[in-house]
Legacy VTK file of the C-alpha trace (Angstrom):
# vtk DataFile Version 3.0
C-alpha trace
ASCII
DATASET POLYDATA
POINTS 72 float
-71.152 26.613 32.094
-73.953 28.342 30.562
-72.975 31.902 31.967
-69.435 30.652 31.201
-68.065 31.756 34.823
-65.934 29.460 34.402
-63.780 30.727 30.748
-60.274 31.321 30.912
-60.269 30.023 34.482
-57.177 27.978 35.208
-56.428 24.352 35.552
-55.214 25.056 39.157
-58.398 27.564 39.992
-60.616 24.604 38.655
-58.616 21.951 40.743
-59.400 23.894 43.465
-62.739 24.759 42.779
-63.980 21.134 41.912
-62.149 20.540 45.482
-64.480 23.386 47.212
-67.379 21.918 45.639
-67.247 18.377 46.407
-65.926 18.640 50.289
-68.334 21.838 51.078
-71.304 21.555 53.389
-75.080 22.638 52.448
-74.297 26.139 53.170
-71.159 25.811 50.593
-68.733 26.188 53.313
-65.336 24.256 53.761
-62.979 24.356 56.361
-60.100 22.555 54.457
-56.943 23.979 55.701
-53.969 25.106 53.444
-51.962 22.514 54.244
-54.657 20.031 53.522
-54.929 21.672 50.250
-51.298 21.667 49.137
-51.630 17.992 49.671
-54.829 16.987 48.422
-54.322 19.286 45.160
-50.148 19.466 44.869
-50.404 23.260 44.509
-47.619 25.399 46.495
-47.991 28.644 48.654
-48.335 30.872 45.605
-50.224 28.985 43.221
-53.334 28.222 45.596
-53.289 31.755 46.722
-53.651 32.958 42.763
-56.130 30.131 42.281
-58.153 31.322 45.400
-57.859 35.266 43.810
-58.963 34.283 40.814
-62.293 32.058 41.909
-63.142 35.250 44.293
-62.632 37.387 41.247
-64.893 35.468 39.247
-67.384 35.559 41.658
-67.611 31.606 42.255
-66.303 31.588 45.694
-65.970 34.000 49.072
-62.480 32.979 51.003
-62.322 34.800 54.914
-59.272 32.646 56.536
-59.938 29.816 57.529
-63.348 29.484 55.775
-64.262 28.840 51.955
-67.255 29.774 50.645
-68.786 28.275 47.087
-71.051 30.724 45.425
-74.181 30.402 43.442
LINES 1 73
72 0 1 2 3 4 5 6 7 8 9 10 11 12 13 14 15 16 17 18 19 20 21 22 23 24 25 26 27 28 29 30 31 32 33 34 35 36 37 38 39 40 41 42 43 44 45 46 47 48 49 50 51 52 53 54 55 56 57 58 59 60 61 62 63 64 65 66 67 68 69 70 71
């Protein structure tokens, strides 16, 4: 919040982020598949991909298939 990374980020990108954050490791890795995504969040193919670009964009996460990364 205080280097507002997160402004103008959208409800779905936060969904998914607040996902990423909660289920990651101590490294800030997560190995939640797609699938397990679609279901846990209720996004579809395209929205989840746009959420994932727009996290990576903002610098708050690193995505290499399969893996998810959280940033500091």
């Amino acid at each position: 919040m205080r280097n507002k990374h997160i402004c103008g980020i959208t409800h779905h990108s936060l969904a998914l982020y607040l996902f990423l954050v909660t289920v990651c490791d101590a490294d800030g890795i997560s190995y939640y598949s797609d699938d397990a995504l679609y279901r846990y969040l209720g996004l579809d193919t395209i929205t989840l991909s746009g959420a994932r670009k727009e996290l990576s964009h903002a610098g708050l996460i690193s995505y290499s298939y399969p893996l998810y990364q959280v940033l500091s």
